[in-house]
C-alpha positions, 0 to 999 in steps of 0.5 A: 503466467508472471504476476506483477504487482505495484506500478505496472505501465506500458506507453498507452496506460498505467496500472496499479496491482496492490501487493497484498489483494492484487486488486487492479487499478487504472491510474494517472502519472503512476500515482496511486493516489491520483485516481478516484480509487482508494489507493495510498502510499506509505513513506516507504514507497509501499502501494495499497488499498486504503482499506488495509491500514492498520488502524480504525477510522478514530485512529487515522482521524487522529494521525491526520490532526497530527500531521494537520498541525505541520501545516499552519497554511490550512489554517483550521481554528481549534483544531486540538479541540475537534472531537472525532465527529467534528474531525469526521465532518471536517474530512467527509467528502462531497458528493462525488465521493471523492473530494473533500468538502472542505476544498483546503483540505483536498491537497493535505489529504492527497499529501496524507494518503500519498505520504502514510506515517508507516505504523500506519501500513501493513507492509511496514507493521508485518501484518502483510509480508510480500513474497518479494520481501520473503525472497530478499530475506531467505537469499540474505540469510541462506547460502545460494549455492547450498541451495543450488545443490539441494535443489539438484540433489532432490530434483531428477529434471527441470519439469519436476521441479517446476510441478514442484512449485506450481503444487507449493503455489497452488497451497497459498 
């Protein structure tokens, strides 16, 4: 069975599968962000689960003050003199445990977790490497057909080397 993962869709829905937990996810208009889940993209593209950010809550407080200051429109007074707590007040969510209270601050939060500051992502820190990734690296620094020959050279039949991954795969 072939796994897919970040934005699968077909005409009638779309999907998101995250990379690093293959946790699934119905979206909207193929944004992670768009839904009530906790999805988020980096400014690379990459896809994940809010709860894979490398960072504590302080530490995405603080990037979200930093990136609040590129917005003068929000208009959020003292904002340099918030401590964490007044921070965490000003993006606790409401009751439906989804949007913000503070209704200015719904788009900058959406634009935040749909735009994550890579140091920010665990695709781009290496805490996750994707096996598509590993795949792209070992073809870019190993010659293909030295590859191609070893395989025939070890393997007697297409079957044996098939069992061969599906062990390798069954190790992870």
């Amino acid at each position: 069975m072939k796994i897919r993962t970040g934005f699968v869709s077909n005409s009638s829905c779309s999907s998101f599968i995250c990379p690093i937990c293959q946790e699934s996810y119905f979206i909207m208009d193929g944004d992670p962000t768009s839904n009530t889940h906790d999805l988020c993209l980096c400014k690379n593209g990459h896809g994940f689960c809010q709860n894979h950010i490398i960072a504590t809550e302080e530490v995405i407080l603080e990037q979200k003050r930093k990136e609040l200051k590129n917005y003068p429109e929000y208009d959020i007074p003292e904002l340099d003199n918030l401590t964490i707590k007044e921070l965490k007040k000003l993006f606790s969510l409401g009751k439906d445990g989804w949007e913000i209270k503070d209704k200015r601050l719904y788009l900058f939060n959406h634009k935040f977790f749909s735009d994550m500051p890579t140091e920010l992502c665990p695709i781009c820190s290496f805490h996750s490497v994707l096996k598509s990734d590993i795949i792209r690296y070992m073809l870019k620094v190993h010659d293909v057909q030295y590859v191609i020959e070893e395989i025939k050279e070890r393997f007697s039949s297409y079957e044996e080397f098939i069992r061969f991954l599906g062990e390798e795969e069954n190790e992870d």
